[in-house]
N, C-alpha and C positions, 0 to 999 in steps of 0.2 A: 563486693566481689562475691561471685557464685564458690562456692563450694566446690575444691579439687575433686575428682572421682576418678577409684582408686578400683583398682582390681587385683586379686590377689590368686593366683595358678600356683596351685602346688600347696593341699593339705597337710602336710606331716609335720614335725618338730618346732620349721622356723615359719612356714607357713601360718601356722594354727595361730603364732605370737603375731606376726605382721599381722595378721586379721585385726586381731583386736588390739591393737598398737596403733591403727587407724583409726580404728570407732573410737578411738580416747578423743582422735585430734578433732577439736570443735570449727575447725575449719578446713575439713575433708570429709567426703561422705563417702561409704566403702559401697562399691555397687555389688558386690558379693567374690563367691571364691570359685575355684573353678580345680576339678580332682575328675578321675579316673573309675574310680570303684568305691566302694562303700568302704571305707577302712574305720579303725578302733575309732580314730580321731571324729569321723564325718558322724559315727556313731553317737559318740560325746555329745557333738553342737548341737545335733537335733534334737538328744533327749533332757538338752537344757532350755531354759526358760526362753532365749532370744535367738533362733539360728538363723545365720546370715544368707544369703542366695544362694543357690546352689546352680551352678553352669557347670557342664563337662564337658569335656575337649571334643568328643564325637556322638552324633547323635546315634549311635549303634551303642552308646553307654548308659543311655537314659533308663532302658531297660532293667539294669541293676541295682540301680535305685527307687525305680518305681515299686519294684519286686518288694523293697522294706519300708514302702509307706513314704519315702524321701522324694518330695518334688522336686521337679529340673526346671530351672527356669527358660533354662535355652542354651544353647552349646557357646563355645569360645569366641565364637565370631560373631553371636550375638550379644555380649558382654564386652567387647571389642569396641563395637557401634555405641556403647554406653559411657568410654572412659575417658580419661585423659592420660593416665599413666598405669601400667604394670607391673606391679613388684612376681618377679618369677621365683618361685622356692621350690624349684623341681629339682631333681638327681639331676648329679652332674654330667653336662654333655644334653642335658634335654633342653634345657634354655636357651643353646645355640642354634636347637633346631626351631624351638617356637618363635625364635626371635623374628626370620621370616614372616609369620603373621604377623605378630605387631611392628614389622615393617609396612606389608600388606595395607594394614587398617590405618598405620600413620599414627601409631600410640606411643608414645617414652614409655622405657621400659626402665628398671632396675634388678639388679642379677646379685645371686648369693655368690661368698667365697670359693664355691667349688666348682665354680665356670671358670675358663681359661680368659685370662685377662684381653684379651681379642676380640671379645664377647661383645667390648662396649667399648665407648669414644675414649671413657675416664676411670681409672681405678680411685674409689672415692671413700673418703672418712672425712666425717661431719667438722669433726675441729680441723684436723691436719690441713687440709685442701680441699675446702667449702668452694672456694673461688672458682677452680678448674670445674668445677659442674656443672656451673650454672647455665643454664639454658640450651645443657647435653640432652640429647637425646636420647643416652644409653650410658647407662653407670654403672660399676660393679663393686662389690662391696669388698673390704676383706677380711679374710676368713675371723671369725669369734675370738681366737685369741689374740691373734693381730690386731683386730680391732681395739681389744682391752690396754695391751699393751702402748697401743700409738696413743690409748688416752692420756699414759702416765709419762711417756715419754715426752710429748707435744706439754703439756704440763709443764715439765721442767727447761725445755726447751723455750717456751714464751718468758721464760721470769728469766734466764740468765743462758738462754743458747746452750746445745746439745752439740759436741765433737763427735761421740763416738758411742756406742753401745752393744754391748756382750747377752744376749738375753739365752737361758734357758727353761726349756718349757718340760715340765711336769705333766704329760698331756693325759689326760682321759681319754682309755681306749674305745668307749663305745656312748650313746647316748642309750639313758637307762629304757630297759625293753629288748636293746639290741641282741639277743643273745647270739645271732650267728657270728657274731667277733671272735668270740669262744677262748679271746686272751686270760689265761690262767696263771699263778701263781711265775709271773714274767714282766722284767722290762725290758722292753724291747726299744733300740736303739737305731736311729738314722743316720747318717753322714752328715757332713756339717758343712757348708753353712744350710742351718734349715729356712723352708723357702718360706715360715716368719718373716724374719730375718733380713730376706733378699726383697719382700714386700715391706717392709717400714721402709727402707734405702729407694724404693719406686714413689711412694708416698710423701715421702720427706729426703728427698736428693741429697741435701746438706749434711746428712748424716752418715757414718758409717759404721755398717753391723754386722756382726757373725752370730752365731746360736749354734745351740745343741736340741736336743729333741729325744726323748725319754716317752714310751708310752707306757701307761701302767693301768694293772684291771681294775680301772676304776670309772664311775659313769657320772659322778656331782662335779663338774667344775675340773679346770687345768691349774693347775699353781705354776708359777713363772717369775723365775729369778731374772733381776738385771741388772748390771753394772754398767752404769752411766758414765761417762766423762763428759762435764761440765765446761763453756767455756770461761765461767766464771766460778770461783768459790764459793759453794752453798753450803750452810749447816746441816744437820740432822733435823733440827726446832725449821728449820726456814723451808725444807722442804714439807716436813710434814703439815705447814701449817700451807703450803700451798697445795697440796693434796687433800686438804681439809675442807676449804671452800669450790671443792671443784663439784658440781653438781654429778658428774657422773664415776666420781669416786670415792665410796666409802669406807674409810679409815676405821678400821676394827683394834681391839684389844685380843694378843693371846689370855692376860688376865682375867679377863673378862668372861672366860668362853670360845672366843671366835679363835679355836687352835687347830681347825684342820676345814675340808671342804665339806665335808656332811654338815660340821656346826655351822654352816652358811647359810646351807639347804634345810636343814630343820628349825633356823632362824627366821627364813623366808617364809616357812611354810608354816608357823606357829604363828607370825607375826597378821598371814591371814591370806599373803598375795595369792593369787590364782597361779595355779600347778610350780607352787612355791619357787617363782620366778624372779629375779634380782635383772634389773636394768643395768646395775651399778657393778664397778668393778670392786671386791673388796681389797684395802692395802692393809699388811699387817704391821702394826705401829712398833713394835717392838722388835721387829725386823730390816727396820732401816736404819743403814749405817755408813760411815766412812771406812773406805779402803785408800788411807793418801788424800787426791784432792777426787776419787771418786766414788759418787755416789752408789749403794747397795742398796736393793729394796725388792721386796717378794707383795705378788698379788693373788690372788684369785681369780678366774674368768669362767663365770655362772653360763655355760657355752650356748645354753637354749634360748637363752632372751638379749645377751649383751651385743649384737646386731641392730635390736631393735631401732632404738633412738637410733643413728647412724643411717640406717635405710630410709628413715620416714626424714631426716635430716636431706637424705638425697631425694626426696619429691618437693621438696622447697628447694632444692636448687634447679633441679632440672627443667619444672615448669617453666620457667623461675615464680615462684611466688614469693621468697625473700630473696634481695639479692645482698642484704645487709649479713654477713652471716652471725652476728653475735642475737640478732632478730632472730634471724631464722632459730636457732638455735636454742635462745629462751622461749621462743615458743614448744618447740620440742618436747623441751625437760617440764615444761610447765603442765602439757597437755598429759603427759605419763605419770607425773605425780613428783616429781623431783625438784620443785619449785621452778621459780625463775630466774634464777642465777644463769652467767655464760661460763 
């Protein structure tokens, strides 16, 4: 089988990781990316060792780029004629409009958390509901910390079924750089139930969930408490050892160090990953407990990269190119570095 060809619209944060989240996969070839104007990021690719293709959305763009030395290889519609699927990581509200085109050109698309679920056929997570993808034409992902969380939920949910779930989130106000957030010395509070929350219950129907929602000035990672009810009785030892083999959740020590969300990021970023990026959700082992017969447990959600796997999960479903999802799936973690476990 030929090599999937991928395209990726929209340079900034999740973009920049969808890029090279593809080039990992040895059974997909990225035909390049496709941005607006020369920003920090486009600035970055080029002035490193391997930059990817460079298409803009309008030939009246090329000009800004030519201006710093940055070739265009040809606008959106001719990167269109190249592909088979497009991951879109533009501002929210702009992938409903481009969708049009890649209806146009007759491409699957896949869409970030901050599109209105309308966007596409499937709101989609790689474990949760692998199944409902397969062979959509238009998926939408959701949002970073949802994402994180339905990993740990779906987790306990396959070993002994999930009744019900309380989650709240610790959220990071801004992704670092952001400074017109301009949240200071504040946490700022939503109404409840947060649309988290009301997205795990779209994803996994069987379950039912309420949340809170806290923003706080901080830009490494969201922390996120949950209180599970189980339909079966779990221990402490039984969970943690099934969060342990999960390939995209890694079980940390406060002991150890891993006691806030910087020590995650300067974990990541000592350890050597590019723009000290974590795939992985982290759980903090000494914060999982019983309340009764239900379960308590606090995470981490690394918000720039933990999308990744999940979105490249939905271009094997939506071609289909696996239709097996625990396949699909170890291919995924295996292509990112996460082994090949499901």
């Amino acid at each position: 089988m030929s090599k999937i060809k991928v395209l990726v619209v929209g340079y900034g944060v999740i973009g920049q990781r969808l890029a090279d989240g593809v080039a990992l996969q040895e059974d997909m070839e990225l035909v390049g990316i496709v941005d607006v104007a020369p920003t920090l990021s486009i600035r970055a690719m080029f002035d490193s060792n391997n930059p990817f293709n460079l298409f803009v959305f309008d030939d009246s763009q090329k000009s800004l780029f030519e201006a710093e030395n940055m070739p265009v290889k040809g606008n959106i519609r001719d990167a269109l004629s190249e592909v088979d699927i497009v991951l879109d990581a533009t501002p929210a509200g702009v992938g409903l409009k481009n969708k049009e085109l890649y209806k146009d050109a007759k491409v699957k698309a896949i869409f970030q958390g901050g599109e209105k679920n309308d966007v596409a056929d499937v709101f989609f997570h790689g474990y949760a509901n692998y199944d409902k993808g397969i062979g959509k034409d238009y998926l939408k992902l959701t949002s970073c910390n949802t994402t994180g969380f339905i990993r740990a939920v779906d987790c306990i949910d396959k070993a002994v079924g999930v009744e019900r779930v309380v989650v709240t989130i610790i959220r990071r106000v801004a992704d670092p750089g952001d400074t017109h957030r301009g949240l200071v010395d504040v946490a700022q509070v939503e109404k409840v139930p947060n649309h988290q929350a009301k997205d795990l219950m779209l994803i996994m129907p069987h379950i039912e969930a309420t949340g809170a929602l806290v923003h706080v000035p901080t830009t490494h990672g969201h922390i996120i408490t949950l209180l599970v009810t189980p339909k079966k009785k779990i221990s402490v030892d039984e969970a943690i050892s099934l969060f342990e083999v999960h390939p995209r959740v890694k079980v940390v020590d406060i002991a150890k160090g891993f006691n806030s969300n910087t020590a995650l990021f300067r974990y990541a970023r000592d350890k050597g990953n590019k723009r000290a990026d974590m795939y992985e959700i982290a759980l903090f082992r000494e914060m999982v407990a019983l309340s009764g017969d239900n379960l308590f447990f606090t995470i981490s959600v690394p918000q720039e990269a933990v999308v990744i796997p999940e979105t490249i999960d939905g271009i094997r479903a939506a071609i289909p190119m696996q239709t097996d999802q625990k396949k699909a799936l170890m291919l995924t973690n295996k292509y990112l570095g996460m082994g090949e476990r499901f």
